[in-house]
Backbone as CSV, one residue per row, in Angstrom:
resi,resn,N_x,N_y,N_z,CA_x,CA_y,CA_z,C_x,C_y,C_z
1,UNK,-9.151,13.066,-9.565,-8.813,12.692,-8.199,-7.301,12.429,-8.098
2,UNK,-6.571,13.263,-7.296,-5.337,12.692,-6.669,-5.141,11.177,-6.505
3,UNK,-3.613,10.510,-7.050,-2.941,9.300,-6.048,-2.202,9.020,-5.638
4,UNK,-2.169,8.815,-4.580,-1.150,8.694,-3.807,-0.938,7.433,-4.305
5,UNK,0.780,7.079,-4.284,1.284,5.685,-4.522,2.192,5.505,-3.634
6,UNK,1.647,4.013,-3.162,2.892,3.524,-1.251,3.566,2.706,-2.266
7,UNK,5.229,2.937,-2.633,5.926,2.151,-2.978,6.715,1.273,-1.724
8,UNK,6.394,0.127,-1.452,5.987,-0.453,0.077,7.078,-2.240,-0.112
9,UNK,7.837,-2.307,0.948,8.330,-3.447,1.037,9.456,-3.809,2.139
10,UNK,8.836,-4.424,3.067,9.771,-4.513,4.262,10.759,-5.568,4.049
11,UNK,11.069,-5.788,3.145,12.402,-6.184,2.622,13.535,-5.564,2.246
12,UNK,14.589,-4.772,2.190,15.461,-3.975,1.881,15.990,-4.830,1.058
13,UNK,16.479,-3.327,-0.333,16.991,-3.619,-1.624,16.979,-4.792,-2.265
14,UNK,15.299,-4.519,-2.342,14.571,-5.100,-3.397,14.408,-5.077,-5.012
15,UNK,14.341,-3.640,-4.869,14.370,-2.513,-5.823,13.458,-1.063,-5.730
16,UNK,12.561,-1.435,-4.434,11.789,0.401,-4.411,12.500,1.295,-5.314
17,UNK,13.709,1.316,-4.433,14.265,3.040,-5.275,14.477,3.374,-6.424
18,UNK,14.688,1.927,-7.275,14.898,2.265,-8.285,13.672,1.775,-9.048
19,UNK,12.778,1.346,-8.673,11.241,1.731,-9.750,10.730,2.628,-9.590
20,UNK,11.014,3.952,-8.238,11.158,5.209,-8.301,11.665,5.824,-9.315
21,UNK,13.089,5.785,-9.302,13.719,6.249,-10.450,12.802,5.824,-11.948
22,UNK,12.615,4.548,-12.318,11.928,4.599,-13.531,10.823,5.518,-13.701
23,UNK,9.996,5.163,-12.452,8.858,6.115,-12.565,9.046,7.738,-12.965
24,UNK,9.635,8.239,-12.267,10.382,9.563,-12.401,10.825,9.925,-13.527
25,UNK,12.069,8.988,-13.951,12.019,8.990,-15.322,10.941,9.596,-16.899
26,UNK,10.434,7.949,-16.678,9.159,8.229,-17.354,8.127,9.577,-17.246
27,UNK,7.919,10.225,-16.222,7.118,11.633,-15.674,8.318,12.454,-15.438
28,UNK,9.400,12.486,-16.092,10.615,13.556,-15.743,9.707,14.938,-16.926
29,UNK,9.033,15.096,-17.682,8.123,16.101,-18.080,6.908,16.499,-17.960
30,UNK,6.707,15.335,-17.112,5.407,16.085,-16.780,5.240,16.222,-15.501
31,UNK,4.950,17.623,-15.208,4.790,18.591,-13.748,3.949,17.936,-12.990
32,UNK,2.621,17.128,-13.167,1.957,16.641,-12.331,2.203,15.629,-11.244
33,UNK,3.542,14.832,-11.887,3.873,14.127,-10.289,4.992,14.310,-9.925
34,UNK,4.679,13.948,-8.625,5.689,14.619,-7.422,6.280,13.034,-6.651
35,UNK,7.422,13.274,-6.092,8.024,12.356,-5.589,8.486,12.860,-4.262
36,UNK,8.295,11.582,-3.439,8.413,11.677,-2.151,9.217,10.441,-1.448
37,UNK,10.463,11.024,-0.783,11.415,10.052,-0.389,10.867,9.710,1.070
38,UNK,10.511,8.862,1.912,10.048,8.331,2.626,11.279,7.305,3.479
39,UNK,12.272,6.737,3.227,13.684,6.317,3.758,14.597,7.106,4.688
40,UNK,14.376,7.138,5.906,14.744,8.117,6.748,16.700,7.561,6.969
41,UNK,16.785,6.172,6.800,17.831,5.230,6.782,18.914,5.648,5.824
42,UNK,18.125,5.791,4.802,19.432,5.745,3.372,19.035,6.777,2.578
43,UNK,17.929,7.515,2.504,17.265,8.206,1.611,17.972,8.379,-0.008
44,UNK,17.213,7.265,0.149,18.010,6.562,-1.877,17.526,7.038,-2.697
45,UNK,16.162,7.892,-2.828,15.330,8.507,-3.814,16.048,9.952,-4.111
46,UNK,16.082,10.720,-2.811,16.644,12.089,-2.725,17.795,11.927,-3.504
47,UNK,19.084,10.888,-3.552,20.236,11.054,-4.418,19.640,10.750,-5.519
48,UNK,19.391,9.531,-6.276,18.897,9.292,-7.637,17.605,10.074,-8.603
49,UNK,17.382,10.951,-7.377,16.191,11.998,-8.348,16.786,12.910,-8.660
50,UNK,18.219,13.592,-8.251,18.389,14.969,-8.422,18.476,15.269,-9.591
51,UNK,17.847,14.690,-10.700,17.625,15.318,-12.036,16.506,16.030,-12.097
52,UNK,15.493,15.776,-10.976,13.963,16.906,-10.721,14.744,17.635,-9.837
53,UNK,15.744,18.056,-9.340,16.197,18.873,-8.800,15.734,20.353,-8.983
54,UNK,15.402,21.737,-8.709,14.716,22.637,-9.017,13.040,22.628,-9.150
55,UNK,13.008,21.481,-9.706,11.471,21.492,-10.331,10.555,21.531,-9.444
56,UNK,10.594,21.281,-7.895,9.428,21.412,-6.834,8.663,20.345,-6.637
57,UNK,9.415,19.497,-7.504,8.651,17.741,-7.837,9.549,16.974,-6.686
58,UNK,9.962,17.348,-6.054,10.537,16.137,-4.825,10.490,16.962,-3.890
59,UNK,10.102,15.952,-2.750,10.540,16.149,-1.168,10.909,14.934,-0.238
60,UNK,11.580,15.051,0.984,11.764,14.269,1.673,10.938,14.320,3.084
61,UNK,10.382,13.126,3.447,9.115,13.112,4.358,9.717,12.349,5.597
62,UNK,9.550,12.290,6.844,10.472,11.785,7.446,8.702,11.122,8.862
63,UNK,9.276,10.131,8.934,8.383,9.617,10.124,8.408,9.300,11.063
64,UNK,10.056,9.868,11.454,10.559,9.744,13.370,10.082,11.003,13.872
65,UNK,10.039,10.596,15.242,9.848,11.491,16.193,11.205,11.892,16.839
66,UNK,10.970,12.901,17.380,12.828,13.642,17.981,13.265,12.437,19.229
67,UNK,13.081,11.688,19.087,13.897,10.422,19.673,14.079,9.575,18.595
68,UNK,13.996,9.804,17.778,14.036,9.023,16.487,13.753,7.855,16.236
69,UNK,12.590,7.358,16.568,12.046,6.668,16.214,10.625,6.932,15.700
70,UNK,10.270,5.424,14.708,8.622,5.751,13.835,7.482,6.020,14.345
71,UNK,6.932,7.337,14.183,5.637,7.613,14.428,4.285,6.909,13.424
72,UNK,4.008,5.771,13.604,3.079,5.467,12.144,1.892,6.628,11.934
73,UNK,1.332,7.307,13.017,0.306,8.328,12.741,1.051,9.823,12.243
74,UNK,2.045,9.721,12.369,2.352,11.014,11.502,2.435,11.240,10.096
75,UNK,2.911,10.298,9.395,2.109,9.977,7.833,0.883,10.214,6.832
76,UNK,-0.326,10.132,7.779,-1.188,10.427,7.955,-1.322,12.121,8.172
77,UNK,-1.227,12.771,8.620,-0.692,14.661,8.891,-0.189,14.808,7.172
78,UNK,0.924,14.341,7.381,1.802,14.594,6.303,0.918,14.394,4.506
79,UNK,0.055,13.594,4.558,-0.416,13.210,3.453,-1.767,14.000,3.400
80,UNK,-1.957,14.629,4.930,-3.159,15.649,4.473,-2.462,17.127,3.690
81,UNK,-1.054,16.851,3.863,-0.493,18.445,3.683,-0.103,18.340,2.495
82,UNK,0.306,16.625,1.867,0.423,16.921,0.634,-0.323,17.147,-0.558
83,UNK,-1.848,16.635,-0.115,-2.749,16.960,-0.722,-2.928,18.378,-1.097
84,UNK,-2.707,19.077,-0.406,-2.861,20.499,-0.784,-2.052,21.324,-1.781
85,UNK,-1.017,19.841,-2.209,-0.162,20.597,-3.159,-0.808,19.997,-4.795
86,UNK,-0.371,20.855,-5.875,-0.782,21.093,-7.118,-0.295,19.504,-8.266
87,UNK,-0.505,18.623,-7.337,0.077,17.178,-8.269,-1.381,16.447,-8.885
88,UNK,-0.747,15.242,-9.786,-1.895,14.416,-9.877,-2.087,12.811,-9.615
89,UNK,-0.357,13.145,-9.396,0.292,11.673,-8.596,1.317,11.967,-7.896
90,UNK,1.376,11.167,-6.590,2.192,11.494,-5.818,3.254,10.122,-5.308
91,UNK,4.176,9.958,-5.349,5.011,8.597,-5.256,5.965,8.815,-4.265
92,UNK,5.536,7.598,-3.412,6.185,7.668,-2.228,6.939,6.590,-2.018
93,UNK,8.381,6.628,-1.842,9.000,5.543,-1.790,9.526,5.321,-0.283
94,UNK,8.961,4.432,0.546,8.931,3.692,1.773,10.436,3.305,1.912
95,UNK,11.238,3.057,2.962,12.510,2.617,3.259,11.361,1.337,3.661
96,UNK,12.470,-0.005,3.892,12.099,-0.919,4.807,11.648,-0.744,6.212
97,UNK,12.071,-0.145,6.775,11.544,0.184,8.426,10.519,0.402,8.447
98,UNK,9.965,1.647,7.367,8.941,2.592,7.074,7.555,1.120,6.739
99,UNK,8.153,0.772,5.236,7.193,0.220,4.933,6.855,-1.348,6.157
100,UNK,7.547,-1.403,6.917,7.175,-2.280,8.155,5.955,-1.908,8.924
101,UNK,5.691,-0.971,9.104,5.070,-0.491,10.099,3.640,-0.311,9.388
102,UNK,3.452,-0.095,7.955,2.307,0.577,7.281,1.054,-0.707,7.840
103,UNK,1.570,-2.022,7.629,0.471,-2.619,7.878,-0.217,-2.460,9.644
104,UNK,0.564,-2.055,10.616,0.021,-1.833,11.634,-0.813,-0.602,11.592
105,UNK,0.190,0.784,10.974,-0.720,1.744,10.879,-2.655,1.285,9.747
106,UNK,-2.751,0.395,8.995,-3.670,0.060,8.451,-4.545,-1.024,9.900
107,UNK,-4.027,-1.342,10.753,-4.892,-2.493,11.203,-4.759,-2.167,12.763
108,UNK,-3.751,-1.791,13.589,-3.851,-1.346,14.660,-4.237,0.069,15.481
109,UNK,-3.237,1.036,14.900,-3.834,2.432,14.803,-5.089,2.957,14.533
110,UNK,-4.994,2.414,13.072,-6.479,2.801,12.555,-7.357,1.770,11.660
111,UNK,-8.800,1.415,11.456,-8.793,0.278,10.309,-8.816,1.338,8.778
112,UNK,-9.122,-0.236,8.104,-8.971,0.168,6.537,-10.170,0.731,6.957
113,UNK,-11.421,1.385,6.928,-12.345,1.764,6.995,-12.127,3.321,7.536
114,UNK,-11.347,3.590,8.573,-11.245,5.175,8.687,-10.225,5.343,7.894
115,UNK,-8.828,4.444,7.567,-8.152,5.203,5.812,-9.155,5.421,4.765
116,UNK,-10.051,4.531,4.652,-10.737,4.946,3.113,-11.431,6.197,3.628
117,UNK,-11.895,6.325,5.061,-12.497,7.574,4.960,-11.654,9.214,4.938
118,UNK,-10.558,8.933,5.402,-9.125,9.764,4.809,-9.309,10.263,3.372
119,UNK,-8.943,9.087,2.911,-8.794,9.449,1.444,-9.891,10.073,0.647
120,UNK,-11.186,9.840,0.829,-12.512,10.102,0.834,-12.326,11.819,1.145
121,UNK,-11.929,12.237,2.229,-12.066,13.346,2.996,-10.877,14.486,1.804
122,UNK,-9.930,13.816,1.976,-8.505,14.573,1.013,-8.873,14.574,-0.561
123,UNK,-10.189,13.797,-1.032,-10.625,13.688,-2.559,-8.705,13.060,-3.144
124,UNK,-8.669,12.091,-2.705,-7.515,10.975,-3.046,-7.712,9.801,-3.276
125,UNK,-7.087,9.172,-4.243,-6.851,7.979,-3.711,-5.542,7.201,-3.324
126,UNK,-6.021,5.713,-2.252,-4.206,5.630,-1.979,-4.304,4.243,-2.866
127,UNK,-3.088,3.924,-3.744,-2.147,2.669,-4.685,-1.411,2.321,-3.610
128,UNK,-1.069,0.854,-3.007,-0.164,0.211,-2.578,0.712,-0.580,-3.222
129,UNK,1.184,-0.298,-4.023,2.639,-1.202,-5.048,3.498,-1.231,-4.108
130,UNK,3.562,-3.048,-4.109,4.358,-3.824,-3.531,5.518,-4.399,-4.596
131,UNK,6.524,-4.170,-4.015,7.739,-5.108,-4.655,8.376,-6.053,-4.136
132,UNK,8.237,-6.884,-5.262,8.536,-8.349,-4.981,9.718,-8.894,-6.002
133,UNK,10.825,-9.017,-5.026,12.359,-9.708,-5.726,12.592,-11.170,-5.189
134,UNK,13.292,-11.712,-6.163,13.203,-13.159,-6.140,14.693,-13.326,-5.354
135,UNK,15.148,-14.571,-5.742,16.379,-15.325,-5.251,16.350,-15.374,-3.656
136,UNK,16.989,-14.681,-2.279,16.376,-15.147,-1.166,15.110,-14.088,-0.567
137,UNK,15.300,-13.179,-1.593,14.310,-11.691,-0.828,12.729,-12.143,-0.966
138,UNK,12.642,-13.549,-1.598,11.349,-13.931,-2.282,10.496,-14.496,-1.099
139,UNK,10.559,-15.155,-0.396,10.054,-15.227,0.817,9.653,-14.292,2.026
140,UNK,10.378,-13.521,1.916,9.985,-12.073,2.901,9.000,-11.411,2.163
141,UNK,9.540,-11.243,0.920,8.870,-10.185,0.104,7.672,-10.888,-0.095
142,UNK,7.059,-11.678,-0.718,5.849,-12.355,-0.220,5.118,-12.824,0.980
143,UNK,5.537,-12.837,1.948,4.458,-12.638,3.192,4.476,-11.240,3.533
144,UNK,5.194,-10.383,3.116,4.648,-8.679,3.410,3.617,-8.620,2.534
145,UNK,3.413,-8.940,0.734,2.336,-8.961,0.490,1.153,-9.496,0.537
146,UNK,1.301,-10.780,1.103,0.278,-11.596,1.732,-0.259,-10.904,2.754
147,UNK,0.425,-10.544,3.913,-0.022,-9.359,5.078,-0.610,-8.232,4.262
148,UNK,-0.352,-7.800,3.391,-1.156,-6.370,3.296,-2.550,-6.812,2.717
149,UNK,-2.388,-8.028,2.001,-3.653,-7.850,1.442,-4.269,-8.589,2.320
150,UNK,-4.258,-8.792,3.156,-4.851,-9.617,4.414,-5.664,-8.619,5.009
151,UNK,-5.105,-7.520,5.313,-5.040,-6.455,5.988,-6.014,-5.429,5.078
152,UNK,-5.427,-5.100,3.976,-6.072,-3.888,3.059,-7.657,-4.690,2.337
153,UNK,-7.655,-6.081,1.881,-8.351,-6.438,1.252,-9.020,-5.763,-0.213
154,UNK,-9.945,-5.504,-0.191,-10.530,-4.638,-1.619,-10.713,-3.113,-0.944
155,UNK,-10.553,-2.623,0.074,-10.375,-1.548,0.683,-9.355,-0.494,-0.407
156,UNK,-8.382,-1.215,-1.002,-7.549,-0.053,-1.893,-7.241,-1.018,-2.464
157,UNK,-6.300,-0.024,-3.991,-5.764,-1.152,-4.892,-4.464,-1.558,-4.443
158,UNK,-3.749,-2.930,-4.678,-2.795,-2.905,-4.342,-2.371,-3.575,-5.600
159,UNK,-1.177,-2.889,-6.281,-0.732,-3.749,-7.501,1.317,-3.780,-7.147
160,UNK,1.047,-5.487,-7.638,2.613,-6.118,-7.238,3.337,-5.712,-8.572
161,UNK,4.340,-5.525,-8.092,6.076,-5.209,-9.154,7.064,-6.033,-8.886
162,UNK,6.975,-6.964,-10.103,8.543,-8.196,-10.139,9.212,-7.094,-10.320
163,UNK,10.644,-7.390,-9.640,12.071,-6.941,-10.089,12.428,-7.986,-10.913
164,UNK,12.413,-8.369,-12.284,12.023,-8.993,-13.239,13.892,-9.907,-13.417
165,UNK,14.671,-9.232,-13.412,15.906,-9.424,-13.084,16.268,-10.808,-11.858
166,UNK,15.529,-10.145,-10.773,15.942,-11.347,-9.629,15.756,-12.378,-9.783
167,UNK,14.525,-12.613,-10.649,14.543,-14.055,-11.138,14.550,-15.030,-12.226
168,UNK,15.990,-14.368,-12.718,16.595,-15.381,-13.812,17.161,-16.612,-13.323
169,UNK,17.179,-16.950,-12.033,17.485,-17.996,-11.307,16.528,-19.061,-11.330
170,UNK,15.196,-18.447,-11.120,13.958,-19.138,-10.472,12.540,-18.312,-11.626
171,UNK,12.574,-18.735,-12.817,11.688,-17.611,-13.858,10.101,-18.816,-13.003
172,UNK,10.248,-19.998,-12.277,9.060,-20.041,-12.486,8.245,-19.700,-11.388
173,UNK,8.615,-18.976,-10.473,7.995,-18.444,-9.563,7.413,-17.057,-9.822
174,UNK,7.790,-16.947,-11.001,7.044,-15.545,-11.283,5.371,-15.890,-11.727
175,UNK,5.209,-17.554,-12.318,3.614,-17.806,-12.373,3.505,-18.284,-11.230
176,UNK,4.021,-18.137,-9.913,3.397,-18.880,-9.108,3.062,-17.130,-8.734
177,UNK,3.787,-15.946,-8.375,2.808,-14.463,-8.683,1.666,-14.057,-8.754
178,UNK,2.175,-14.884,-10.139,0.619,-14.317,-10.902,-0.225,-15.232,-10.989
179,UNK,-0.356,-16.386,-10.320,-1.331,-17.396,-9.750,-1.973,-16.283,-8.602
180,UNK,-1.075,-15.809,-7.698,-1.760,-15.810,-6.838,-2.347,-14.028,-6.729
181,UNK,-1.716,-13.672,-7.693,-2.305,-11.950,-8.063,-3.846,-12.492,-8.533
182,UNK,-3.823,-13.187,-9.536,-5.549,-14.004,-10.572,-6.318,-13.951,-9.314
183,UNK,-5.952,-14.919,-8.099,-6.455,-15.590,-7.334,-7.305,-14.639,-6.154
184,UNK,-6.218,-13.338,-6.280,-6.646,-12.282,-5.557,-7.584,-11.104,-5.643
185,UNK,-7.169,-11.100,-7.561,-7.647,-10.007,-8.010,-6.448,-8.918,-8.053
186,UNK,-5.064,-8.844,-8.259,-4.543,-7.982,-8.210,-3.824,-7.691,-9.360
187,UNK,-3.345,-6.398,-9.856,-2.602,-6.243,-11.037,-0.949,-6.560,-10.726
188,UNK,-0.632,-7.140,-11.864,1.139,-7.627,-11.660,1.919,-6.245,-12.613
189,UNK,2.565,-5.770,-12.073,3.646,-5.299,-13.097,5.329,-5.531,-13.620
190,UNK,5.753,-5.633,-14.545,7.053,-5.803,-13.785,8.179,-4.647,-14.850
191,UNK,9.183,-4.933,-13.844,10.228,-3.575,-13.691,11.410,-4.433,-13.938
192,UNK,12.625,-4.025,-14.080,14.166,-4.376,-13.754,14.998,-5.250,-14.428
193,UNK,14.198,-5.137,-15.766,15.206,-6.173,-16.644,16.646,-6.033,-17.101
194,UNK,17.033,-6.007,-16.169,18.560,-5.490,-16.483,20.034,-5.868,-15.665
195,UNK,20.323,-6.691,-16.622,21.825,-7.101,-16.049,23.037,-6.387,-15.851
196,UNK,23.588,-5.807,-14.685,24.456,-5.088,-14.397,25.724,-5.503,-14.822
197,UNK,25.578,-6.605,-14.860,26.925,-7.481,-15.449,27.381,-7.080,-16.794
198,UNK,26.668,-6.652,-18.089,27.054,-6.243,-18.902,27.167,-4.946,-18.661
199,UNK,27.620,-4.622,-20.294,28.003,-2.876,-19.785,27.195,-1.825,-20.068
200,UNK,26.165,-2.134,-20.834,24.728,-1.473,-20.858,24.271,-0.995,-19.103
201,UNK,24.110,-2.671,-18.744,23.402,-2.975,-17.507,24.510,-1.677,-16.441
202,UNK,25.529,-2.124,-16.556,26.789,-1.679,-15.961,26.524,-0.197,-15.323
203,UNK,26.010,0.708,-17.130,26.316,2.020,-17.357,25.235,2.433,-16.703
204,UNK,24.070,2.107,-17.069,22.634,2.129,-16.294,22.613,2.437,-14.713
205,UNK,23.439,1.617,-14.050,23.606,1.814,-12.878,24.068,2.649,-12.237
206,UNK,25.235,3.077,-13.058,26.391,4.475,-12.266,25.348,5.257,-12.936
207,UNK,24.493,6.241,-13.972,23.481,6.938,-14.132,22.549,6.802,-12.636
208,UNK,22.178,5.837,-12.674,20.739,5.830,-11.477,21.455,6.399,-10.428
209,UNK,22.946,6.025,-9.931,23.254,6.244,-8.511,23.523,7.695,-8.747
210,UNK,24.277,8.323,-10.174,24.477,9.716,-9.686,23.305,10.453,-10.198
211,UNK,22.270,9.813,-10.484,20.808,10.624,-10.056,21.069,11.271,-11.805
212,UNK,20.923,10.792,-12.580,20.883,11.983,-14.384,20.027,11.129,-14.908
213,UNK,19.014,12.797,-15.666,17.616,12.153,-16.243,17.979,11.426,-17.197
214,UNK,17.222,11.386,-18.128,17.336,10.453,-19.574,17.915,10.839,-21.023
215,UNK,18.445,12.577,-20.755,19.259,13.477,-21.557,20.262,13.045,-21.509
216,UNK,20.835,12.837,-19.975,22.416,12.154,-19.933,23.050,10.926,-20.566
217,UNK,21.982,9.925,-20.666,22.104,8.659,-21.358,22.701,8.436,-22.465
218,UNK,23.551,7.842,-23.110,24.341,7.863,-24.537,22.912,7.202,-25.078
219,UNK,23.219,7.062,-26.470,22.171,6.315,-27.351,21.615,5.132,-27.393
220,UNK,22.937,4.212,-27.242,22.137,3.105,-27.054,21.955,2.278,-25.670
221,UNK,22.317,3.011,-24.317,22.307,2.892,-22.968,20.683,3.332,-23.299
222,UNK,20.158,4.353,-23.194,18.842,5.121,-23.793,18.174,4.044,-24.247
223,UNK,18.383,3.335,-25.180,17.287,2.293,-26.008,16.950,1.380,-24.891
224,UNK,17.847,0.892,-24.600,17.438,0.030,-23.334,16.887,0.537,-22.136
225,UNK,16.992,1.583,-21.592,16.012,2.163,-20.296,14.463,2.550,-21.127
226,UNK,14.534,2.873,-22.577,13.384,3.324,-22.585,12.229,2.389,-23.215
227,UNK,12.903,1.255,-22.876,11.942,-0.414,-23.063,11.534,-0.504,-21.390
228,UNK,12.219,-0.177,-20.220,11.848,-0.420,-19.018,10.902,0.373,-19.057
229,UNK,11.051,1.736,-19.584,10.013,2.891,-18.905,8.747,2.050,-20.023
230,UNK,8.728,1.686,-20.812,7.289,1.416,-21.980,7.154,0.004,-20.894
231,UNK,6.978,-0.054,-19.749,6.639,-1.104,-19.340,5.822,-0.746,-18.054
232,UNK,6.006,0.459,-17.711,5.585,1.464,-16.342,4.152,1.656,-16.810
């Protein structure tokens, strides 16, 4: 069965794009998943992927209408069309605007009950990975996931992603997380251990922004991304 994955967070620069990038990374050989930039705003995936460049493994999906603004039911179209393509995961990375709107498209538009019958229909399933960054993004970013699972309930999986980084400030709110992932039933993952401040962290960064797979990496820049990816 196909999955679709909503990389989802109406918080801006959190980290979506770049647990895209890891993800990508990590599946930069294998043909089965496909990536899908969803950020009509900044489209941050399209620059930092162009190492699948050629490969037929990315596209950019757009959810305005020619007045430019969000259509939430056009997503829906779009995800019947991607089904038809030859993947076995499909990763979609939401801008903030985008991922604003998903919980209405789940509860106003349509319920969780005609999505599951979507997905049902497309032989899919849909993953909602939410990301959750600490220091002030930690409060937003937790009542968007409180709303979805309000909203989605056991209807789909939804599994949370620390940006593991944001909270070297505040490490103990990461069990207050995973108190409430236990509490829910949800899987925790986490991503982003990495300080930009050094020059590892530093080098890591100018890589992600000019988009180069994991060939480009010197050796021991490499050791350290490929402890993030054994964590995906």
């Amino acid at each position: 069965m196909k999955q679709f994955h909503f990389i989802l967070q109406a918080k801006g620069g959190v980290g979506k794009s770049f647990l895209v990038y890891l993800l990508a990374l990590k599946h930069q050989s294998h043909p089965g998943a496909y990536f899908v930039d969803v950020d009509a705003s900044t489209q941050t995936s399209s620059r930092q992927l162009t190492f699948l460049s050629g490969t037929g493994r990315i596209a950019a999906l757009s959810m305005l209408d020619e007045r430019q603004k969000i259509t939430r039911d056009k997503l829906l179209f779009s995800l019947t069309d991607l089904s038809q393509l030859p993947f076995e995961d499909c990763y979609l990375d939401f801008g903030a605007p985008e991922s604003e709107q998903i919980p209405a498209l789940f509860s106003v538009d349509f319920s969780t009950e005609q999505l599951y019958e979507l997905a049902k229909h497309l032989h899919c399933q849909f993953i909602f990975d939410v990301v959750i960054a600490g220091n002030t993004s930690y409060f937003a970013c937790t009542q968007y996931l409180q709303q979805m699972q309000q909203i989605i309930g056991n209807a789909f999986p939804i599994c949370i992603w620390v940006n593991q980084y944001s909270f070297y400030k505040h490490p103990q709110l990461i069990s207050e997380i995973q108190s409430y992932a236990t509490q829910h039933q949800l899987q925790v993952n986490f991503f982003g251990d990495i300080d930009t401040s050094t020059q590892v962290g530093n080098q890591i960064l100018k890589m992600v922004q000019l988009g180069h797979g994991l060939e480009r990496y010197d050796f021991i820049t490499a050791m350290k991304l490929k402890n993030e990816l054994a964590k995906l």
